[in-house]
C-alpha positions as CSV (number, residue, x, y, z in Angstrom):
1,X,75.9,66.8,84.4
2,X,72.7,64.9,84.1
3,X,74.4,61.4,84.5
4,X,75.7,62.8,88.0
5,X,73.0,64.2,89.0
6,X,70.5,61.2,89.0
7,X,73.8,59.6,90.7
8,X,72.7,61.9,93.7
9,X,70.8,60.1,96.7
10,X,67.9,63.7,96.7
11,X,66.7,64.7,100.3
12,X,63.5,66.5,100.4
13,X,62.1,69.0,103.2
14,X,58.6,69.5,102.3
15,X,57.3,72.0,103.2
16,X,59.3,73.9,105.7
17,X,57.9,74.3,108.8
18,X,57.3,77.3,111.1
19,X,57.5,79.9,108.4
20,X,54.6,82.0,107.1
21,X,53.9,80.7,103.6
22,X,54.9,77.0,102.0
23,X,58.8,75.8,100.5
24,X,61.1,72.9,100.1
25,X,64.6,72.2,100.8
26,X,66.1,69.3,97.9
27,X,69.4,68.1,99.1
28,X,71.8,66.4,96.9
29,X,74.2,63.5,98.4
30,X,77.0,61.7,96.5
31,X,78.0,58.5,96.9
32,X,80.3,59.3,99.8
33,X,77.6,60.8,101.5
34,X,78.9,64.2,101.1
35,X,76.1,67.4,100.2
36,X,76.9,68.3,96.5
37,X,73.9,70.8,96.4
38,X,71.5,72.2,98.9
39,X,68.8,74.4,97.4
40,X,65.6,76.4,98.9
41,X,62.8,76.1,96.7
42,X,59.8,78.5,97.2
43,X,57.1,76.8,95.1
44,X,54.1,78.9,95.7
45,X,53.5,81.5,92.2
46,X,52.8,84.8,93.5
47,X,51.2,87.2,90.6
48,X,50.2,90.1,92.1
49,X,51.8,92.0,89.4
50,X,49.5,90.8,87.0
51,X,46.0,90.7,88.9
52,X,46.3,94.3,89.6
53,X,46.8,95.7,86.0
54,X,43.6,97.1,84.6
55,X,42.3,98.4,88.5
56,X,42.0,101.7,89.4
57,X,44.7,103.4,91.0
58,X,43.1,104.0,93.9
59,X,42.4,100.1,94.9
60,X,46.2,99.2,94.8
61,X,47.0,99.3,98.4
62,X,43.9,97.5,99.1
63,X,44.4,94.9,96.7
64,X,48.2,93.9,96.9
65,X,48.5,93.6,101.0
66,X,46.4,90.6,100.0
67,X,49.9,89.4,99.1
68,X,50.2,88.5,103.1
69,X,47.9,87.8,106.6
70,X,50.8,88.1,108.2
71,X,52.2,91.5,107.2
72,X,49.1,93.1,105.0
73,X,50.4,96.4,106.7
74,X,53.9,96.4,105.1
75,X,52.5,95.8,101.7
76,X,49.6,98.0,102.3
77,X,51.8,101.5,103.0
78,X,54.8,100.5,100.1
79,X,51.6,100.7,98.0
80,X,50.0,104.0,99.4
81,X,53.4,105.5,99.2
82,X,53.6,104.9,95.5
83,X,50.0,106.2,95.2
84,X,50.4,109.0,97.4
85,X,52.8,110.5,94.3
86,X,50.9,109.3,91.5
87,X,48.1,112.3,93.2
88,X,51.3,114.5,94.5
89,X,50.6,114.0,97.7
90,X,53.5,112.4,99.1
91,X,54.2,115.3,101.1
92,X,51.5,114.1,103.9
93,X,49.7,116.1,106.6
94,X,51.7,115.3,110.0
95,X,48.4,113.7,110.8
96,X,48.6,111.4,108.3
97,X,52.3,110.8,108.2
98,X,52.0,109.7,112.6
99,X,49.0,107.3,111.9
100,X,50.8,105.4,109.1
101,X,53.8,105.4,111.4
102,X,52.1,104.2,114.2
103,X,49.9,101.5,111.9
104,X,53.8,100.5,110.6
105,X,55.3,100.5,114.3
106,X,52.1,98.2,115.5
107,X,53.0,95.9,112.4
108,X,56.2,95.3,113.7
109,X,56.0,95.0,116.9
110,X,53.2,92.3,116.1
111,X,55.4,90.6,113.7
112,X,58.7,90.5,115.5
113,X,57.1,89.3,118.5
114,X,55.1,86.5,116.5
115,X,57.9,85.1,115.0
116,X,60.0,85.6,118.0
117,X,57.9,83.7,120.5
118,X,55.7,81.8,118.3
119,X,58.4,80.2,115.5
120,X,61.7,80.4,116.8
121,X,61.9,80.1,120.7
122,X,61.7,76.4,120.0
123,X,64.5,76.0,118.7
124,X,66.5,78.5,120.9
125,X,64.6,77.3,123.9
126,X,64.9,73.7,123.0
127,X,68.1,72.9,121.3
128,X,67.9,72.6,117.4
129,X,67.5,68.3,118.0
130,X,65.0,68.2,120.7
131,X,62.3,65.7,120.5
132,X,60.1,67.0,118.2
133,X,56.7,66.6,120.3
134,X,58.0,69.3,122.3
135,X,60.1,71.7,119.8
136,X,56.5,73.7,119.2
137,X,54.8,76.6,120.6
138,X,52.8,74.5,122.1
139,X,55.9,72.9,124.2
140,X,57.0,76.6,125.0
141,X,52.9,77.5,126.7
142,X,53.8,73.9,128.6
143,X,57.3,74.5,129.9
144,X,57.4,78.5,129.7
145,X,54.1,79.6,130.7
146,X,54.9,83.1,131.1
147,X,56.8,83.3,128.4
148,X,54.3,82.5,125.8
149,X,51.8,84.5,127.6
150,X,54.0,87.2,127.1
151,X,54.5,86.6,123.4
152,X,50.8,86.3,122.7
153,X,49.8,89.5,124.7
154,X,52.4,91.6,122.6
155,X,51.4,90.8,119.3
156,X,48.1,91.1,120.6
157,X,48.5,94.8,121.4
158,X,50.6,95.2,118.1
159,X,47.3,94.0,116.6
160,X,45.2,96.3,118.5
161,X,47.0,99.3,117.4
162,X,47.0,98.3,113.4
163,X,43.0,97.8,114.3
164,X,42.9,101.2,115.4
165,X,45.2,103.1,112.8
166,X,44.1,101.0,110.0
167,X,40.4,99.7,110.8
168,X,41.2,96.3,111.0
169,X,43.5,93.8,112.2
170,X,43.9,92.5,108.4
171,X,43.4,93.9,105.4
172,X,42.7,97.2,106.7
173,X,41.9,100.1,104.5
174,X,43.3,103.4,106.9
175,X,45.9,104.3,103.8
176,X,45.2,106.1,100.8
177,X,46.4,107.8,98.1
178,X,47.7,111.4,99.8
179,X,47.1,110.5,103.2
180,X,44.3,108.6,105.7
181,X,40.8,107.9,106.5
182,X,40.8,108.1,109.9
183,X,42.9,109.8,113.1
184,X,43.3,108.3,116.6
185,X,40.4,108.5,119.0
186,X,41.5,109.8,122.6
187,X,39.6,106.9,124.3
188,X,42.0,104.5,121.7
189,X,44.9,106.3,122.7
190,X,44.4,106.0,126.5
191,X,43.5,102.5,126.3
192,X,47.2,101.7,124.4
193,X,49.1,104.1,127.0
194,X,47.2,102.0,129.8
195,X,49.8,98.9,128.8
196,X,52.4,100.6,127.4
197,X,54.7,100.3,130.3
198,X,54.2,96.2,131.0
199,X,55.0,96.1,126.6
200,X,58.3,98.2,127.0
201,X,59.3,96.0,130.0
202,X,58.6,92.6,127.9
203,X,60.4,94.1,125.2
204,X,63.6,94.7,126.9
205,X,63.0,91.4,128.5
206,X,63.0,90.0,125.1
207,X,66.2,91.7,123.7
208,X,68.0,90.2,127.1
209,X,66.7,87.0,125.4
210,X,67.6,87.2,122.5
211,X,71.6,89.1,123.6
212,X,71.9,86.2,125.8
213,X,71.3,83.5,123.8
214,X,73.4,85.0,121.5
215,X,76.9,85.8,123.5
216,X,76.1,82.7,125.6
217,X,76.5,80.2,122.4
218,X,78.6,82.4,120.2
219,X,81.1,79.0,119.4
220,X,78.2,77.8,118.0
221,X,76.1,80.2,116.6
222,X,79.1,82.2,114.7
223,X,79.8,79.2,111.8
224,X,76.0,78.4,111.7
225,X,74.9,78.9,108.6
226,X,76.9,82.4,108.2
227,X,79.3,84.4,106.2
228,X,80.2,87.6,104.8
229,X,77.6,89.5,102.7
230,X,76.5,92.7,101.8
231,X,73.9,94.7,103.2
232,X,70.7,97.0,102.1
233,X,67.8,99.1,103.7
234,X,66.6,102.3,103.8
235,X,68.4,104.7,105.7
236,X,67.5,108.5,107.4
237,X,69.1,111.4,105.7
238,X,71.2,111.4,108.9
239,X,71.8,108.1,109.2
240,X,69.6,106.7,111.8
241,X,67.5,103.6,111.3
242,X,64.1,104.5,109.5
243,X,61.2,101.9,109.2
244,X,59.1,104.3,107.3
245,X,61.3,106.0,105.1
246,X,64.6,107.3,103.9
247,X,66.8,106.5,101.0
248,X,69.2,103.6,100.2
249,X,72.0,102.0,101.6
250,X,74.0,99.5,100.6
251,X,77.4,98.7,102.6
252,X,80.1,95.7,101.8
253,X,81.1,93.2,104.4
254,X,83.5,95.2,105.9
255,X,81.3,98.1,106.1
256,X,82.5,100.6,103.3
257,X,79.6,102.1,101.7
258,X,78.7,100.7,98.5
259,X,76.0,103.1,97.3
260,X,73.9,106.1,100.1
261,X,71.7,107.9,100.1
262,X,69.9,107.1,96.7
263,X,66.6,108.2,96.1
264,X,64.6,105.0,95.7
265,X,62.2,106.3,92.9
266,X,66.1,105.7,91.4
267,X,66.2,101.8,92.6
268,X,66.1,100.0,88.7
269,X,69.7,102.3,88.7
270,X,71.1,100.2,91.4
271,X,68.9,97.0,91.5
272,X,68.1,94.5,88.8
273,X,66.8,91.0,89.6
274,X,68.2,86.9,87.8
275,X,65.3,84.6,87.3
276,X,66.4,80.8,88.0
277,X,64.9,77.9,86.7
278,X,64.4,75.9,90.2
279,X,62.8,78.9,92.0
280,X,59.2,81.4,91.4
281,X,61.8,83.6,93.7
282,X,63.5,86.0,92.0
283,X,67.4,86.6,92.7
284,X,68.2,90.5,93.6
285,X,71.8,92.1,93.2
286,X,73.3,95.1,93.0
287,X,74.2,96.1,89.4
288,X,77.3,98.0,90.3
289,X,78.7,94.3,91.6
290,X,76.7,92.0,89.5
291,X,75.2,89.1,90.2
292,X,78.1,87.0,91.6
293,X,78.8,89.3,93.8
294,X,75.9,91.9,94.4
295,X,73.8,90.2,95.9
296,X,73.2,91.3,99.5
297,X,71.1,90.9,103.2
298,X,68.3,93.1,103.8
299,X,66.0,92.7,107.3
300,X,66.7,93.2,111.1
301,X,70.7,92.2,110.9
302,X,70.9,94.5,107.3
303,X,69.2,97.4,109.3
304,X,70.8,97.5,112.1
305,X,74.2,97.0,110.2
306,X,73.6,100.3,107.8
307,X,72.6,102.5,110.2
308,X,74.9,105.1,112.2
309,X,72.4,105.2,115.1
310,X,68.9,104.2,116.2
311,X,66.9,107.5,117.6
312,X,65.5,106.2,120.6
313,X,67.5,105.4,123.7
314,X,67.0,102.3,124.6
315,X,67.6,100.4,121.2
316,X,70.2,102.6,121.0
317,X,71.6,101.3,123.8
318,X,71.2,98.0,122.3
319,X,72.5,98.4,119.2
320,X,76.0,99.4,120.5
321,X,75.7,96.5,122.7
322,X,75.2,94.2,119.3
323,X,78.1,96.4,117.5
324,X,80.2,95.8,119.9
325,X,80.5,91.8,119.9
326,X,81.9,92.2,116.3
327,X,84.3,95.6,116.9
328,X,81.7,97.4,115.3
329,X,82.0,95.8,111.8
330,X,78.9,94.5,110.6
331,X,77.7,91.7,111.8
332,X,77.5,88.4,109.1
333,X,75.9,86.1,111.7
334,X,73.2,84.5,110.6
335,X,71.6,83.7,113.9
336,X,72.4,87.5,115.1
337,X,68.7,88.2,113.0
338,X,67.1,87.0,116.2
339,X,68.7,89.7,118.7
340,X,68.9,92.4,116.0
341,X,65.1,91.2,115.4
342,X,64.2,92.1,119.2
343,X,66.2,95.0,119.0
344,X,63.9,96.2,116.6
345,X,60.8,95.3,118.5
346,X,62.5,97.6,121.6
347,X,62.4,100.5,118.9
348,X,58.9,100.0,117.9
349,X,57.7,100.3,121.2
350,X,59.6,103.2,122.2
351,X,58.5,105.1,118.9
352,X,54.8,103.5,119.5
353,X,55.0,105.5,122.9
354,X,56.3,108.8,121.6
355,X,53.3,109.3,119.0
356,X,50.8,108.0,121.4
357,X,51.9,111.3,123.5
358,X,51.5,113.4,120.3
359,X,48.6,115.7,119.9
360,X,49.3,115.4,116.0
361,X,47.5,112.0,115.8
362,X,44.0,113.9,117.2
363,X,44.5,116.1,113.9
364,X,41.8,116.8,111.4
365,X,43.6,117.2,108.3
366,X,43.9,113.9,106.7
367,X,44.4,113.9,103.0
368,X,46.8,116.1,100.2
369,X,47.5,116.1,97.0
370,X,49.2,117.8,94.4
371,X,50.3,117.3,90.8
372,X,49.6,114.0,89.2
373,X,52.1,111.6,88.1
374,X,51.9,108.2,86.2
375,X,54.9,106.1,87.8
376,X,55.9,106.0,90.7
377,X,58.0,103.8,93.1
378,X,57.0,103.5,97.1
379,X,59.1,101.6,99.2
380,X,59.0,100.7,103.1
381,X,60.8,98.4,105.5
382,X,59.1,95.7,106.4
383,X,59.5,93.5,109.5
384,X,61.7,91.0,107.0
385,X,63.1,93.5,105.1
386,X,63.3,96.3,102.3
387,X,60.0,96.5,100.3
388,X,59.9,97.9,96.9
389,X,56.4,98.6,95.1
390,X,56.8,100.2,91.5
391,X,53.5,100.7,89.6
392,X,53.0,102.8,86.4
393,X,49.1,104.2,85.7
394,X,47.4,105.6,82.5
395,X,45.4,108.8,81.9
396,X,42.3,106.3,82.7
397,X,43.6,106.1,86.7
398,X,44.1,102.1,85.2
399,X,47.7,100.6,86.8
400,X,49.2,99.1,83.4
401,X,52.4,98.0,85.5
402,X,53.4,97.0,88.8
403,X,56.6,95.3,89.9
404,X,57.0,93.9,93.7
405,X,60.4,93.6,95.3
406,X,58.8,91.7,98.6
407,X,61.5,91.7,101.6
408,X,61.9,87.7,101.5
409,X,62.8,88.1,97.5
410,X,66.0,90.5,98.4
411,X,67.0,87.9,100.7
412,X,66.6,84.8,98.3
413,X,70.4,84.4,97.9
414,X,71.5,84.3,101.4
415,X,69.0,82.1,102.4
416,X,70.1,79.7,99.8
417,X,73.7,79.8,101.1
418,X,73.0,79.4,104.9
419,X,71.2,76.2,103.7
420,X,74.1,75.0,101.6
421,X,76.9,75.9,104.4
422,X,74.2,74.3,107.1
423,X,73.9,71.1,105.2
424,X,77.3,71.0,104.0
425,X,78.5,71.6,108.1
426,X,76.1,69.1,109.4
427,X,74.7,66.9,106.8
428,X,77.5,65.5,105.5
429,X,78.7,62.1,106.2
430,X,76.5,61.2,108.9
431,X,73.0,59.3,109.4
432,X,70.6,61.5,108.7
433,X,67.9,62.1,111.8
434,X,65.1,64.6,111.9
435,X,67.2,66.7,114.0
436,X,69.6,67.6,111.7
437,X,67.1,68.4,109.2
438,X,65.7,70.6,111.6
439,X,69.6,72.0,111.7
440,X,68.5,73.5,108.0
441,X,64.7,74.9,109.0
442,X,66.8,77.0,111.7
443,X,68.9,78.6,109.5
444,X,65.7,79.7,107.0
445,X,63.6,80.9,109.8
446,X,66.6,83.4,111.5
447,X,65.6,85.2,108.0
448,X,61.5,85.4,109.0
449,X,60.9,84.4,105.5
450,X,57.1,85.0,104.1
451,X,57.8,82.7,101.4
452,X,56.3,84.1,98.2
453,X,54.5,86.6,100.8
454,X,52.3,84.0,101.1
455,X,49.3,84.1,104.0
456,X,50.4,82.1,106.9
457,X,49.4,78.1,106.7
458,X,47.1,77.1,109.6
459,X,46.9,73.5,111.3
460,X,49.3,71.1,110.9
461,X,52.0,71.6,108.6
462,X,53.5,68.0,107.3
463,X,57.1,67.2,107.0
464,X,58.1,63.8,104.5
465,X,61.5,63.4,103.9
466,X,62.5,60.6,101.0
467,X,66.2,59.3,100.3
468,X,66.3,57.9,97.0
469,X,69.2,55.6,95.4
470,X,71.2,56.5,92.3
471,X,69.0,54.8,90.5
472,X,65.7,56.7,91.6
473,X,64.5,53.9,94.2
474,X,62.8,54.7,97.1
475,X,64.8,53.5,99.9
476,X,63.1,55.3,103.1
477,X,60.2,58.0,103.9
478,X,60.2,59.3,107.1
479,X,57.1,61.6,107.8
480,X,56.2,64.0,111.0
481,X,53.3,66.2,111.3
């Protein structure tokens, strides 16, 4: 196996550009030029799970949304929700259960429209070869003005309203164990109500976007980088979509219900995680299925898959719109995470609006608890999927374990294949131009990755590709960035 191997002409994508954090892409050729092996590499070491042991309790949701400076918030509430049951208070005031909502609805309404605007309307704007000098955010402010405008002004108020519910833009500190720290202001309230309208209106302009794009190209978009999978999130006890809580849901390709309604403090029942040797990612799957066949979506497409209904109207509306171009099925297309993605972002704002209008937020009672626990297991959905925070704490308030399930690690698998089928589709055979290796970035950033949860690079981010002979030469390098 080795012999063959360093037979292999290797083609590197380092690091992978447009996605919050830093991986590689190694792609093996044979001798006939066809892709043997396609592999995402995340190469960052994330040890959270380690720096925390030995700190109070109390710090933990602090200390781990240092994870991300792109989604802090998501890491920052799975936390409190674990802590909120370690002090029995996970039965929150309504006060304090509407400002984390709101903090969580502001995160991903920020997020969604970042990525949205920011990473991927290049490509979907551009075409997947377009001449790299304009494939950028900064060709999208050039040719589509408004458009980036618009993107910018939304994550902007997303941003505002996780300032306001959470103290800052990053790294905020409005969560903690048993409740908040702080309620909403009227003055803060009136001044989010004042653009509410105009950020509804964008967001439906988006979804049209997004819907469009999608129906428009379906020929194309339907073999890129899909197939069948499984999918997970957290699910109302009703069945409606639930980006704060619920319990979990797993359904098959087809739809049929694999597990429901589990109560995640349950999850290592249902859940167990393969370590690989090329990868600090972890592999997920569901135990019931194994590893060869457990393992499973989770993000946008997974939540808008599992659940029965979305409880505001007009992403409602949407979704049946999006259920309806696969017979209501779920949908396995990769490229479908951008429209469910916006779909999501039309919820946000709608439920963003509904708890600005509620008196509940102007409460005074902020904090519970109740009796103490030492383990417990908080979990959220963030922007790129389920989040699963499990900590265990001794009678010195000292966590002595912690194990992170972050959204991008439950989607490890399927990433990996979408790169495989997209190099294997369009890699194979032919001369190899930046365009097509850009075929490969598209199909990782429909998943929103946060690669190891890393913080978001700034600058310029390089890309060197190297093909190498079967004896290890160095025939080219071709470099952008």
């Amino acid at each position: 196996m080795v012999a063959a191997t360093e037979r292999m002409q290797r083609i590197v994508i380092e690091p992978v550009t447009r996605v919050e954090g830093h991986g590689k892409v190694t792609i093996l050729l044979d001798e006939r030029k066809q892709v043997r092996q396609a592999r995402l590499h995340v190469v960052e070491f994330r040890g959270f799970e380690r720096f925390i042991q030995g700190r109070p309790f109390w710090e933990v949701p602090v200390l781990v949304q240092r994870l991300c400076g792109i989604c802090p918030v998501s890491h920052h509430l799975a936390a409190a929700k674990a802590m909120d049951r370690i002090v029995g208070g996970e039965n929150l005031t309504p006060t304090a259960e509407k400002m984390r909502r709101l903090m969580h609805y502001g995160q991903f309404f920020q997020s969604h429209a970042l990525h949205f605007f920011h990473l991927c309307s290049p490509d979907l704007l551009f075409g997947f070869d377009a001449d790299v000098a304009i494939r950028n955010v900064i060709g999208v402010a050039a040719k589509f003005p408004n458009l980036a405008v618009q993107g910018v002004m939304m994550r902007k108020y997303g941003q505002e309203i996780i300032k306001a519910t959470a103290g800052k833009k990053i790294h905020g500190t409005g969560a903690i164990p048993g409740g908040i720290n702080k309620n909403l202001s009227i003055a803060e309230r009136d001044g989010f109500l004042k653009d509410i309208e105009q950020m509804v209106q964008w967001s439906r302009e988006a979804v049209k976007i997004a819907k469009d794009y999608t129906v428009t190209n379906l020929k194309k978009v339907a073999p890129f980088g899909s197939f069948d999978s499984n999918h997970l999130s957290l699910i109302r006890q009703d069945g409606a979509m639930d980006l704060y809580h619920g319990n979990l849901r797993a359904i098959d390709p087809l739809g049929k219900k694999i597990f429901d309604q589990v109560d995640y403090q349950k999850y290592t029942d249902y859940i167990a995680e393969e370590v690989r040797s090329w990868s600090y990612m972890k592999f997920p799957f569901i135990k019931s299925l194994g590893p060869e066949k457990g393992w499973y979506r989770v993000g946008p497409l997974a939540r808008v898959n599992t659940a029965d209904f979305i409880d505001t109207p007009e992403a409602e509306a949407a979704r049946k719109e999006f259920m309806a171009v696969t017979d209501n099925k779920p949908n396995n297309l990769t490229m479908a995470y951008h429209w469910s993605r916006m779909i999501e972002l039309l919820h946000s704002i709608e439920k963003i609006e509904a708890l600005l209008h509620d008196k509940d937020l102007q409460g005074t009672d902020l904090v519970t608890k109740g009796q103490r626990r030492d383990e417990a297991v908080g979990l959220i959905e963030a922007p790129r999927g389920t989040l699963f925070h499990h900590y265990r704490v001794n009678d010195k308030d000292q966590v002595v374990m912690a194990n992170l399930i972050v959204s991008t690690t439950n989607n490890n698998e399927p990433m990996n294949r979408a790169v495989e089928k997209v190099a294997k589709d369009h890699l194979s055979g032919v001369t190899i131009t930046e365009g097509l290796l850009n075929h490969i970035e598209v199909a990782i950033r429909a998943y929103d990755p946060c690669l190891s949860c890393a913080t978001h690079a700034l600058g310029q981010m390089p890309l060197t590709v190297e093909l190498v002979d079967h004896e290890g030469k160095l025939l080219d390098t071709k470099s952008k960035g």
